[in-house]
HTML snippet that shows the backbone in 3Dmol.js (N, CA, C, O; Angstrom):
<script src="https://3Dmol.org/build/3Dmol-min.js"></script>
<div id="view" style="width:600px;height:400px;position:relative"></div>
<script>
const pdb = `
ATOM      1  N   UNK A   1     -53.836 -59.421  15.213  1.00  0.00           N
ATOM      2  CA  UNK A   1     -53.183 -60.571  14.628  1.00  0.00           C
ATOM      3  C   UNK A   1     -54.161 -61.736  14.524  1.00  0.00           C
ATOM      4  O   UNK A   1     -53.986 -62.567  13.632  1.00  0.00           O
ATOM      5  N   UNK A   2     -55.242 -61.860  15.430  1.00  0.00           N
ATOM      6  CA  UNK A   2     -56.084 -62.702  15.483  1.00  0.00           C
ATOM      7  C   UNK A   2     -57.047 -62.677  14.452  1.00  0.00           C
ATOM      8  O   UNK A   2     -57.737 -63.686  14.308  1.00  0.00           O
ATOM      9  N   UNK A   3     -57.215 -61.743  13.734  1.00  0.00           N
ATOM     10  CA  UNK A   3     -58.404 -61.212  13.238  1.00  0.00           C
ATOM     11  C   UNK A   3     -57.700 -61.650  11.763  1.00  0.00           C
ATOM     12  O   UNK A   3     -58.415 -62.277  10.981  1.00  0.00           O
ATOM     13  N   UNK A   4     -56.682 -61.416  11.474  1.00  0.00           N
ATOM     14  CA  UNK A   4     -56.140 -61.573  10.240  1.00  0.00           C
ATOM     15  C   UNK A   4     -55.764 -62.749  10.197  1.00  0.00           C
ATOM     16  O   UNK A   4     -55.623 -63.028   9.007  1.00  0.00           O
ATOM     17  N   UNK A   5     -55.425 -63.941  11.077  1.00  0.00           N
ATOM     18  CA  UNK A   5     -55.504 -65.422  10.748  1.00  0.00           C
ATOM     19  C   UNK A   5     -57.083 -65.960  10.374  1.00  0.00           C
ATOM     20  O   UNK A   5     -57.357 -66.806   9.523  1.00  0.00           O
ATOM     21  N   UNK A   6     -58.268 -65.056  11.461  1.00  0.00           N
ATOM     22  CA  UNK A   6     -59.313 -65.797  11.280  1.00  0.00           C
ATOM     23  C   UNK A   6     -59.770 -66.003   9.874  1.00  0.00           C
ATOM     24  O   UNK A   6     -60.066 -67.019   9.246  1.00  0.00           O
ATOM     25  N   UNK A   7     -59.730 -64.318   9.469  1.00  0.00           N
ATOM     26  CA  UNK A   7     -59.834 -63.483   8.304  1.00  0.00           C
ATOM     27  C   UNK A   7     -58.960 -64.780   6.916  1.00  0.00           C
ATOM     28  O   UNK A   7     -59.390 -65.158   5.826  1.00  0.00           O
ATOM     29  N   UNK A   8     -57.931 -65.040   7.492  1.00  0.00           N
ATOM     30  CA  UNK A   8     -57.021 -66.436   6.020  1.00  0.00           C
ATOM     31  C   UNK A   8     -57.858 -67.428   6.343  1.00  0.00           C
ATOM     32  O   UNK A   8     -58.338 -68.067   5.407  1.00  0.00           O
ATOM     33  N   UNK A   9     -58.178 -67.740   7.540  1.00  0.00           N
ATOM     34  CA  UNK A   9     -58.584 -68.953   7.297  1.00  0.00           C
ATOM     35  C   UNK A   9     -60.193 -69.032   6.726  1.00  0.00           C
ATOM     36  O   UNK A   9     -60.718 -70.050   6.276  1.00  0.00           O
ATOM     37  N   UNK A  10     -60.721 -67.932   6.836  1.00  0.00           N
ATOM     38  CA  UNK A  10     -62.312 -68.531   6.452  1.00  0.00           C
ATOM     39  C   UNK A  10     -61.805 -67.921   4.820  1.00  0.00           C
ATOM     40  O   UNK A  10     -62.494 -68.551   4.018  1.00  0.00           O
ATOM     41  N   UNK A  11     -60.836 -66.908   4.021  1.00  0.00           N
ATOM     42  CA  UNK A  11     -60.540 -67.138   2.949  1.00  0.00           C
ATOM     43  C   UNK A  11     -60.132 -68.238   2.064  1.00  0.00           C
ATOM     44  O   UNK A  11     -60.205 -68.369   0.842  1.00  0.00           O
ATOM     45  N   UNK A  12     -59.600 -69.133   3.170  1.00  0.00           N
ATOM     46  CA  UNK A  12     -59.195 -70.092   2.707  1.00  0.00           C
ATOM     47  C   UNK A  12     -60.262 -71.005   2.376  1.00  0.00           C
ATOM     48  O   UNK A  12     -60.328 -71.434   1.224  1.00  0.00           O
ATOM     49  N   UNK A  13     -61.320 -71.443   3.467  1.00  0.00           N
ATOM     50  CA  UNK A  13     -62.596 -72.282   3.628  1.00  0.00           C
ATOM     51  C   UNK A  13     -63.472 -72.182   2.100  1.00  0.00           C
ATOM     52  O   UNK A  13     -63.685 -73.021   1.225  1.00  0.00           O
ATOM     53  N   UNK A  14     -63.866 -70.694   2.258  1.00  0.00           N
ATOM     54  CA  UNK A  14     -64.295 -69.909   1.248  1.00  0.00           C
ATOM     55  C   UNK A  14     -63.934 -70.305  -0.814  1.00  0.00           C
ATOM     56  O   UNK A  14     -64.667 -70.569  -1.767  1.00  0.00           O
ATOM     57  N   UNK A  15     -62.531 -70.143  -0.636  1.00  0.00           N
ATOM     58  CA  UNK A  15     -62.064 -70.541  -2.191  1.00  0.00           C
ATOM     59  C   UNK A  15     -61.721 -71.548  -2.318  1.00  0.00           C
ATOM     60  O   UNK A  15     -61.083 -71.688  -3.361  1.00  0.00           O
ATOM     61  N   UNK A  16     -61.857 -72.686  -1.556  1.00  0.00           N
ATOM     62  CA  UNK A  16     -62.262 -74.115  -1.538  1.00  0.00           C
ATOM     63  C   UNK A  16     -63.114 -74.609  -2.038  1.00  0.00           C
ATOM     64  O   UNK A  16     -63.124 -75.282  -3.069  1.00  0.00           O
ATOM     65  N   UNK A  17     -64.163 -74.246  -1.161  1.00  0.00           N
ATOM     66  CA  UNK A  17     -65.770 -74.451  -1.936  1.00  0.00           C
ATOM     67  C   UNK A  17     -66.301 -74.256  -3.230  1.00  0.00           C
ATOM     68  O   UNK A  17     -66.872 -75.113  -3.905  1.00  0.00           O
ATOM     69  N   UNK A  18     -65.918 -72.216  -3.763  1.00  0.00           N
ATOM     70  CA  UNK A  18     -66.414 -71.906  -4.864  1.00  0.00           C
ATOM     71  C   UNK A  18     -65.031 -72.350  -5.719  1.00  0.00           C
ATOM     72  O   UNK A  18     -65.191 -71.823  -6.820  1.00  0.00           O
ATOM     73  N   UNK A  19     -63.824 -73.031  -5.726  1.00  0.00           N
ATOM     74  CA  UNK A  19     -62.900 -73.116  -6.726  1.00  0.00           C
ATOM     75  C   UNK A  19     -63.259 -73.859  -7.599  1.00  0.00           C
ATOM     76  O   UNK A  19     -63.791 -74.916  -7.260  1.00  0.00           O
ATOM     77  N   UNK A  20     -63.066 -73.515  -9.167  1.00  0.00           N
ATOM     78  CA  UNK A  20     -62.889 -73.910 -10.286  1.00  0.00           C
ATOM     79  C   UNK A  20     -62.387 -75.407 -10.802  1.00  0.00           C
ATOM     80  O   UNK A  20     -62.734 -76.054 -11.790  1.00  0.00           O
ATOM     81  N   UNK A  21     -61.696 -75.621 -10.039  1.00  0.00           N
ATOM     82  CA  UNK A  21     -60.403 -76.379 -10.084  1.00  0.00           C
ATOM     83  C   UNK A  21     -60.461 -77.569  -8.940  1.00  0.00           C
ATOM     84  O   UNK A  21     -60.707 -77.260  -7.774  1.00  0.00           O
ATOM     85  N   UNK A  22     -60.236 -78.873  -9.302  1.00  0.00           N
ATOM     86  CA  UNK A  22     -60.510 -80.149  -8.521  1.00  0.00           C
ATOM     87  C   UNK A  22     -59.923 -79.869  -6.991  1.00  0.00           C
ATOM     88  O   UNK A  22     -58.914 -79.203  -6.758  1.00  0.00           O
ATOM     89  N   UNK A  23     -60.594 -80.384  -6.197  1.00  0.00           N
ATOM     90  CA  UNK A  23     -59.994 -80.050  -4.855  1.00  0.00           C
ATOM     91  C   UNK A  23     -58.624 -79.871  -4.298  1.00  0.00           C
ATOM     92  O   UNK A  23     -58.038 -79.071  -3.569  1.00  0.00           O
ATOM     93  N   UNK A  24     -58.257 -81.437  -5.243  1.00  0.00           N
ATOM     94  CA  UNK A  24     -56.643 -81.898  -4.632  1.00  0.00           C
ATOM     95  C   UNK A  24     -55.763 -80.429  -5.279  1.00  0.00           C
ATOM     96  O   UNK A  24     -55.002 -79.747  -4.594  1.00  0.00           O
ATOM     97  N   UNK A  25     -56.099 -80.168  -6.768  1.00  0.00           N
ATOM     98  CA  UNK A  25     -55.393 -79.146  -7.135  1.00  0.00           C
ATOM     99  C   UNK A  25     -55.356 -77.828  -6.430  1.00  0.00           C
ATOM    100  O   UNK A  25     -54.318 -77.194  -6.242  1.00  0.00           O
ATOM    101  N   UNK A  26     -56.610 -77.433  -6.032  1.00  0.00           N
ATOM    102  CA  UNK A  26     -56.805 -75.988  -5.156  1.00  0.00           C
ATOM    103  C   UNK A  26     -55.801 -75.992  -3.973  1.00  0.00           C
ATOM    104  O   UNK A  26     -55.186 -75.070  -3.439  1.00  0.00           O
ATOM    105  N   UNK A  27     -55.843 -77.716  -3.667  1.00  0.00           N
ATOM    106  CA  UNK A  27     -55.111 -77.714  -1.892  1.00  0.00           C
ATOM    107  C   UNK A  27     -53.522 -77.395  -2.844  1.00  0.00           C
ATOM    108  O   UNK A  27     -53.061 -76.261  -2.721  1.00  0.00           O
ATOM    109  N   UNK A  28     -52.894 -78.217  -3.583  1.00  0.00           N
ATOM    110  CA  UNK A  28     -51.742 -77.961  -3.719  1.00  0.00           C
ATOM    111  C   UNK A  28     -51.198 -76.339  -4.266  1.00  0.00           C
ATOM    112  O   UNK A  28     -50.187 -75.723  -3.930  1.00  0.00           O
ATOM    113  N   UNK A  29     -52.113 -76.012  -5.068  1.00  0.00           N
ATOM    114  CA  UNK A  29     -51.456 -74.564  -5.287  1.00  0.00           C
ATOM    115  C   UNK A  29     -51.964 -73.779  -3.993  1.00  0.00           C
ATOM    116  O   UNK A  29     -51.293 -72.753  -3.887  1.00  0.00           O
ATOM    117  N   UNK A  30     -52.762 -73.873  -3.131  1.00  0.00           N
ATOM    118  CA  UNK A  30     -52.815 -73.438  -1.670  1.00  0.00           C
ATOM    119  C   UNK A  30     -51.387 -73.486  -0.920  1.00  0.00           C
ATOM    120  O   UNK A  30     -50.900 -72.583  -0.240  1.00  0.00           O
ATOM    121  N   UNK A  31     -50.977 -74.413  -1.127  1.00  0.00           N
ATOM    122  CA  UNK A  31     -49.755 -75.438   0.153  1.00  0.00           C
ATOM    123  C   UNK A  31     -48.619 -74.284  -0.910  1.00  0.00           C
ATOM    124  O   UNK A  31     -47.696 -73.522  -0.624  1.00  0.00           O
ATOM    125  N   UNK A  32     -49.138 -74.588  -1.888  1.00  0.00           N
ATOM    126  CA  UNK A  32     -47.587 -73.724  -3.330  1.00  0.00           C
ATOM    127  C   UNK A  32     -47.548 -72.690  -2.540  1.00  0.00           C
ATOM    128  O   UNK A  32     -46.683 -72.748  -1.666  1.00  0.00           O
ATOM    129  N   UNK A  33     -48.479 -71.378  -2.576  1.00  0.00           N
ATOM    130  CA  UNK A  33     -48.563 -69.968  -2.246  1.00  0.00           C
ATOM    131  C   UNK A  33     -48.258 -70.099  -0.810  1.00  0.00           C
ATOM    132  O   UNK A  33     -47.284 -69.435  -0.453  1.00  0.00           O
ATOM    133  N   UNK A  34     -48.674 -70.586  -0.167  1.00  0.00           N
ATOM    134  CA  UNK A  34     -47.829 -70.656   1.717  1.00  0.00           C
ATOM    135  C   UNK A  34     -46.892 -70.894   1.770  1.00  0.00           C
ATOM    136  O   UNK A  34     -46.288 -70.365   2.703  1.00  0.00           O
ATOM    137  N   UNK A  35     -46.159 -71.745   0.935  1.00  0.00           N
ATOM    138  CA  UNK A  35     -44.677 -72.195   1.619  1.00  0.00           C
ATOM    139  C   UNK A  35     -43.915 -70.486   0.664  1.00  0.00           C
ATOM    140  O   UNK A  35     -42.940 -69.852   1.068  1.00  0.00           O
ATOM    141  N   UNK A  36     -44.730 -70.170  -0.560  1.00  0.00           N
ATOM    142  CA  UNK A  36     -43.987 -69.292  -1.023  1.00  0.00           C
ATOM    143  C   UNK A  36     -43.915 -67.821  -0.005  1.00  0.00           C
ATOM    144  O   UNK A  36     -42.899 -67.128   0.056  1.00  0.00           O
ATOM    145  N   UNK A  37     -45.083 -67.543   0.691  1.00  0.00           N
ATOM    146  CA  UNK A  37     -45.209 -66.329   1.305  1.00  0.00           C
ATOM    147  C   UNK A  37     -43.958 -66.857   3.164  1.00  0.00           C
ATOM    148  O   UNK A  37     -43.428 -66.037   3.914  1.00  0.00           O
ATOM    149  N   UNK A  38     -43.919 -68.105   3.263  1.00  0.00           N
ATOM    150  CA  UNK A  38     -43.198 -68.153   4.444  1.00  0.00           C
ATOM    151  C   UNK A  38     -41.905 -67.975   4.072  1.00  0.00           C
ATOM    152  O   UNK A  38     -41.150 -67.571   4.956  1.00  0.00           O
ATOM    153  N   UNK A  39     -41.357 -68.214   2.762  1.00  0.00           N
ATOM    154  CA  UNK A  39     -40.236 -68.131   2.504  1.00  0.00           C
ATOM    155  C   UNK A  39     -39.581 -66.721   2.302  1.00  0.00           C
ATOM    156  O   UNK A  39     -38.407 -66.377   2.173  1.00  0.00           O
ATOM    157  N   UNK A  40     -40.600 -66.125   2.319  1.00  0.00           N
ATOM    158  CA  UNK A  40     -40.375 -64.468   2.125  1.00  0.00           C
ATOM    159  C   UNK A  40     -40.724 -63.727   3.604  1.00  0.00           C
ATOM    160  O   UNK A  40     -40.608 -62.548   3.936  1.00  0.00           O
ATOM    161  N   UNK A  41     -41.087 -64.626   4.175  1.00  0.00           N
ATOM    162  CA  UNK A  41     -40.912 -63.982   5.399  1.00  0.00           C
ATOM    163  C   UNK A  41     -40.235 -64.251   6.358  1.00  0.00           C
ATOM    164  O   UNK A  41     -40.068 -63.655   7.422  1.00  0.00           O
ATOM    165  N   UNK A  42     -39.782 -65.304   5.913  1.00  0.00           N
ATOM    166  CA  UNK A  42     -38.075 -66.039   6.697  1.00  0.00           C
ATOM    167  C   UNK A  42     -37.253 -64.805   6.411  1.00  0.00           C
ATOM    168  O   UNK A  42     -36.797 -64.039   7.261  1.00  0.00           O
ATOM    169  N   UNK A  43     -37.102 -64.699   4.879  1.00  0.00           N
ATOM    170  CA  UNK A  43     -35.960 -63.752   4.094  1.00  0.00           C
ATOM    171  C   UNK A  43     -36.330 -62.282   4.853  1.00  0.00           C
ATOM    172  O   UNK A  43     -35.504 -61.387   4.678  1.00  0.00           O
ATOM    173  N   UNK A  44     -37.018 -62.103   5.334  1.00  0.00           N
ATOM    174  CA  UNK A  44     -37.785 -60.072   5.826  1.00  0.00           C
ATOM    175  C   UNK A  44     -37.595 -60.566   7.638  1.00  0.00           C
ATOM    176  O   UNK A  44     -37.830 -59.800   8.572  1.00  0.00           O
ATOM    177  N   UNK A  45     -37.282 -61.518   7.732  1.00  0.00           N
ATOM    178  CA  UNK A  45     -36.845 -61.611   9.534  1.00  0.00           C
ATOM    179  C   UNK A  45     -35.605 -61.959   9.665  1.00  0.00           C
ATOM    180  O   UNK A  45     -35.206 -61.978  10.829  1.00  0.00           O
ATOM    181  N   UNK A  46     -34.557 -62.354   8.529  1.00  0.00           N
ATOM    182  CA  UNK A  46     -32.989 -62.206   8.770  1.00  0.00           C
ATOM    183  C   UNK A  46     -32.702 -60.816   8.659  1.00  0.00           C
ATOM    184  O   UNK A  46     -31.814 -60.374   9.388  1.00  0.00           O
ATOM    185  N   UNK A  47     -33.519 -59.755   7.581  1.00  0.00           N
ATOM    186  CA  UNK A  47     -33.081 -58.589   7.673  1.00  0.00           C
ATOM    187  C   UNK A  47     -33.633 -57.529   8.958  1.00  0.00           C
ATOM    188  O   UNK A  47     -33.097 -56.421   8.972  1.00  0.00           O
ATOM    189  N   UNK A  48     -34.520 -57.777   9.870  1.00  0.00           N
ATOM    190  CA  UNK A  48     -35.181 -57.123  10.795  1.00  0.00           C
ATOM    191  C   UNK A  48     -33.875 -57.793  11.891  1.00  0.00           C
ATOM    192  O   UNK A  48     -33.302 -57.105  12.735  1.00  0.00           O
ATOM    193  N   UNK A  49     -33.637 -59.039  11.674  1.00  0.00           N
ATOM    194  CA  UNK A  49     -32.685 -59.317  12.913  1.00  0.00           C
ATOM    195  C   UNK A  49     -31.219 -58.474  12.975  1.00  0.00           C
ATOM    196  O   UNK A  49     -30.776 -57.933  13.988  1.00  0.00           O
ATOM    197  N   UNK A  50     -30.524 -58.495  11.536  1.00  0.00           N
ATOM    198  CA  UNK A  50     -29.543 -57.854  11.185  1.00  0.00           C
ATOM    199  C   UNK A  50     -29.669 -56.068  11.873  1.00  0.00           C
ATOM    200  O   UNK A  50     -28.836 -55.382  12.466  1.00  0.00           O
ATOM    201  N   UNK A  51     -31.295 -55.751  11.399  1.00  0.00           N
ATOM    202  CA  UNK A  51     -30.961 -54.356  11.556  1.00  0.00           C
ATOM    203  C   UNK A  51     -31.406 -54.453  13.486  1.00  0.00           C
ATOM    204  O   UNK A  51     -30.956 -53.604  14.255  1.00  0.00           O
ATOM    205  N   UNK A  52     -31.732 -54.867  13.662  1.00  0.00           N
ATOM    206  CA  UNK A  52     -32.076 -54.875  15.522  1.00  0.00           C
ATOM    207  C   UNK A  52     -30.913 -55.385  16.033  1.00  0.00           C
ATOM    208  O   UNK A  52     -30.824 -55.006  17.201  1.00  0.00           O
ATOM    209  N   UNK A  53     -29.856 -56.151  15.676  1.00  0.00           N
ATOM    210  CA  UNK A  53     -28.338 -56.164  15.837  1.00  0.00           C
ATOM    211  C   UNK A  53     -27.683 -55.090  16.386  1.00  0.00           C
ATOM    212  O   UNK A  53     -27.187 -54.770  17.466  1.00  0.00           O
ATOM    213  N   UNK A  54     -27.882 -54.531  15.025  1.00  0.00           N
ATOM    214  CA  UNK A  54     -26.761 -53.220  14.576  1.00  0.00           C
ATOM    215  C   UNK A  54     -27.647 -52.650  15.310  1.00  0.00           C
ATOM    216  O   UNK A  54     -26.899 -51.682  15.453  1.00  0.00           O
ATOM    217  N   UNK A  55     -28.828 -52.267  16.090  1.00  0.00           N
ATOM    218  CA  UNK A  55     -28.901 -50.978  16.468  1.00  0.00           C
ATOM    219  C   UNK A  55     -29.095 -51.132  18.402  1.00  0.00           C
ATOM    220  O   UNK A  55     -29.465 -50.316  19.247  1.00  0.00           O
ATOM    221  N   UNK A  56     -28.589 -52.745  18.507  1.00  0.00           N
ATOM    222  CA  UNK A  56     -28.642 -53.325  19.611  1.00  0.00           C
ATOM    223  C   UNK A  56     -26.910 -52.427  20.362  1.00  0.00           C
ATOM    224  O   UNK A  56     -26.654 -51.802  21.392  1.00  0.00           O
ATOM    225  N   UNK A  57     -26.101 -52.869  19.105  1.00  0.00           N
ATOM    226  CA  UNK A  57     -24.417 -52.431  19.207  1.00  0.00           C
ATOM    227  C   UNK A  57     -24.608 -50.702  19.537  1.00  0.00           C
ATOM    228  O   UNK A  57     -24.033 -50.124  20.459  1.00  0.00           O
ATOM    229  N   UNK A  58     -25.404 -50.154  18.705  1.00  0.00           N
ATOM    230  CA  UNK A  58     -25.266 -48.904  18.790  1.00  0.00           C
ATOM    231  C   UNK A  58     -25.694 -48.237  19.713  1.00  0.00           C
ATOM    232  O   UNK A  58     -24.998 -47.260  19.993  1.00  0.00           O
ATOM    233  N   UNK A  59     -26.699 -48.412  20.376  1.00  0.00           N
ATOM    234  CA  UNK A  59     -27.401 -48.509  21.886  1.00  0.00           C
ATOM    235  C   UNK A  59     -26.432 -48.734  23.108  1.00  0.00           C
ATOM    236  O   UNK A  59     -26.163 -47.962  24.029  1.00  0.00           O
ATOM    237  N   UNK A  60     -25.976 -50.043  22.848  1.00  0.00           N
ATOM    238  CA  UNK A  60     -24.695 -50.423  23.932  1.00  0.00           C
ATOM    239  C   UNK A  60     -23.856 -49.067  24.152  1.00  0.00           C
ATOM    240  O   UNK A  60     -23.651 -48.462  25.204  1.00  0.00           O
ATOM    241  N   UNK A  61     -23.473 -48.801  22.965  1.00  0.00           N
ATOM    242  CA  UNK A  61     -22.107 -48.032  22.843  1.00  0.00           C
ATOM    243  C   UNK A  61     -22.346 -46.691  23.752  1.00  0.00           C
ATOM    244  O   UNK A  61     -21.772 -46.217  24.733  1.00  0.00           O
ATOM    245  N   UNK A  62     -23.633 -46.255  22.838  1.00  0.00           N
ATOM    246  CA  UNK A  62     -24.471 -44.735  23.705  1.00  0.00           C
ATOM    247  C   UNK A  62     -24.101 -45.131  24.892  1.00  0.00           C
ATOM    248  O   UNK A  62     -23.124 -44.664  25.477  1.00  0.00           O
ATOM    249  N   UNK A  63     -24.819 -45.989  25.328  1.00  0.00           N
ATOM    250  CA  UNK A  63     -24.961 -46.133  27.070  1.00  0.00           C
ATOM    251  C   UNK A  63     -23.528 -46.202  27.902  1.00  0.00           C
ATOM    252  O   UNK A  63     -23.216 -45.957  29.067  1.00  0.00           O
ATOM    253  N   UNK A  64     -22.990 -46.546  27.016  1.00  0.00           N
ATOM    254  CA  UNK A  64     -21.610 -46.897  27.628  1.00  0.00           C
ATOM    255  C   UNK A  64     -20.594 -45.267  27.806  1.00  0.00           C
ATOM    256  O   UNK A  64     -19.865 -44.842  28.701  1.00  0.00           O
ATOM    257  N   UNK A  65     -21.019 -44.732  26.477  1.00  0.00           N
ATOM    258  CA  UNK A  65     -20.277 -43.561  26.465  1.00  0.00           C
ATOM    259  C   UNK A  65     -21.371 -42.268  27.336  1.00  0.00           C
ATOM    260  O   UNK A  65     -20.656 -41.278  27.490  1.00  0.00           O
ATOM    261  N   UNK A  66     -22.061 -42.137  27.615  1.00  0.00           N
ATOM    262  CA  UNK A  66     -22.893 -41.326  28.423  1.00  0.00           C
ATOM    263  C   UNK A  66     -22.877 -42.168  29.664  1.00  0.00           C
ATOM    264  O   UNK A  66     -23.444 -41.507  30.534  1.00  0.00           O
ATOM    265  N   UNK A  67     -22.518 -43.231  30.107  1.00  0.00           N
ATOM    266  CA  UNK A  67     -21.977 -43.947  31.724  1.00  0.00           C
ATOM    267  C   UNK A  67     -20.495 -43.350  31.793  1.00  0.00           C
ATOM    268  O   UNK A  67     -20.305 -42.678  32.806  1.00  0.00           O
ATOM    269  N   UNK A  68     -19.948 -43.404  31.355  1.00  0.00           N
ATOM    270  CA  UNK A  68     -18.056 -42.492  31.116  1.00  0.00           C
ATOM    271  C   UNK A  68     -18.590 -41.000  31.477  1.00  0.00           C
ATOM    272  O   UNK A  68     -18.434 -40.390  32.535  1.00  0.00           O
ATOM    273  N   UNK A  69     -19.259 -40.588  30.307  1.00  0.00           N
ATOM    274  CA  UNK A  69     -19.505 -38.959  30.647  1.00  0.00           C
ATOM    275  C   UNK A  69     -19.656 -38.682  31.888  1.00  0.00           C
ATOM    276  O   UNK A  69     -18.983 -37.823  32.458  1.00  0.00           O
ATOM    277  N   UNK A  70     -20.555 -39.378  32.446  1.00  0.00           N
ATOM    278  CA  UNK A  70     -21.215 -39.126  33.701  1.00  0.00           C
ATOM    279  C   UNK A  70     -20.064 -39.200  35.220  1.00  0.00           C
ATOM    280  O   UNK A  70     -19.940 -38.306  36.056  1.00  0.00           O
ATOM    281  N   UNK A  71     -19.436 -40.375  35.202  1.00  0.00           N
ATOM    282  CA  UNK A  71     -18.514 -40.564  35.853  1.00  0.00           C
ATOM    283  C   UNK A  71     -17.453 -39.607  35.924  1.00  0.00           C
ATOM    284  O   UNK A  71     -16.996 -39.083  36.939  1.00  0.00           O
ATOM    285  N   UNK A  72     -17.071 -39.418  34.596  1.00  0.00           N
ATOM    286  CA  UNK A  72     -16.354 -37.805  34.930  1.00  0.00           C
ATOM    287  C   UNK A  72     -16.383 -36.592  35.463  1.00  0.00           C
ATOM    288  O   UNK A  72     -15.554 -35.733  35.764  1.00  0.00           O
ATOM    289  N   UNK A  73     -18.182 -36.798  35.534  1.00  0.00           N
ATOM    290  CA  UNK A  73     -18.673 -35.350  35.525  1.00  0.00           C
ATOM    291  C   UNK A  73     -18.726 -35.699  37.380  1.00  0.00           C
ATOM    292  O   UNK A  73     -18.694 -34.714  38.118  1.00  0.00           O
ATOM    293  N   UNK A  74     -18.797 -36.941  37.941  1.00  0.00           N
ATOM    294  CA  UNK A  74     -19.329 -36.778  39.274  1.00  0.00           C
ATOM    295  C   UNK A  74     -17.513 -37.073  39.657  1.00  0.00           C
ATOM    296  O   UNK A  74     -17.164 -36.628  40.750  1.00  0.00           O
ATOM    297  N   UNK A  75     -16.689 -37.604  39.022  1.00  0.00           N
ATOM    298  CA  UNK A  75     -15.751 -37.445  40.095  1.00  0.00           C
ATOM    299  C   UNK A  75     -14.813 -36.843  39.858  1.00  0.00           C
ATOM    300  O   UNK A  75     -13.682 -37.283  40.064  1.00  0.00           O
ATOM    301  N   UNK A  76     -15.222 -34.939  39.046  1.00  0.00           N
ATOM    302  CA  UNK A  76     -14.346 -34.231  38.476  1.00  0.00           C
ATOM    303  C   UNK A  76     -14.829 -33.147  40.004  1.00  0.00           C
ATOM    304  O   UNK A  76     -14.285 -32.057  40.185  1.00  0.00           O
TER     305      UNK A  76
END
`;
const viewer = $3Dmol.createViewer("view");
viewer.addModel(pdb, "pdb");
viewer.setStyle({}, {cartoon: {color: "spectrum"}});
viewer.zoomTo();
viewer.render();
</script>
């Protein structure tokens, strides 16, 4: 994880320098494309939460119904 921030940020350093395009502009379509990639990764961590939910419930349930099994089995 470290390696791939260092890795953005000297990309970032990098197409600063050689950009085409006046500084202030490079920074704002910079700031454009980040807020756009966080916003998509807000949207891809409500659905990872949803599915770690549902498989939080489904887990419970197992455990619950193999704790029953068991109890039967020791005080049958």
């Amino acid at each position: 994880m470290n390696k791939i921030i260092v890795s953005l940020l000297a990309g970032i350093a990098i197409g600063l320098l050689v950009a085409p395009a006046k500084g202030s502009e490079t920074w704002r379509r910079l700031v454009d494309g980040l807020d756009e990639y966080k916003d998509k990764a807000i949207e891809g961590s409500e659905d990872v939460y949803e599915s770690g939910k549902h498989l939080m419930k489904e887990g419970k349930s197992n455990v619950k119904s193999e704790t029953t099994d068991l109890q039967d089995r020791i005080l049958s």
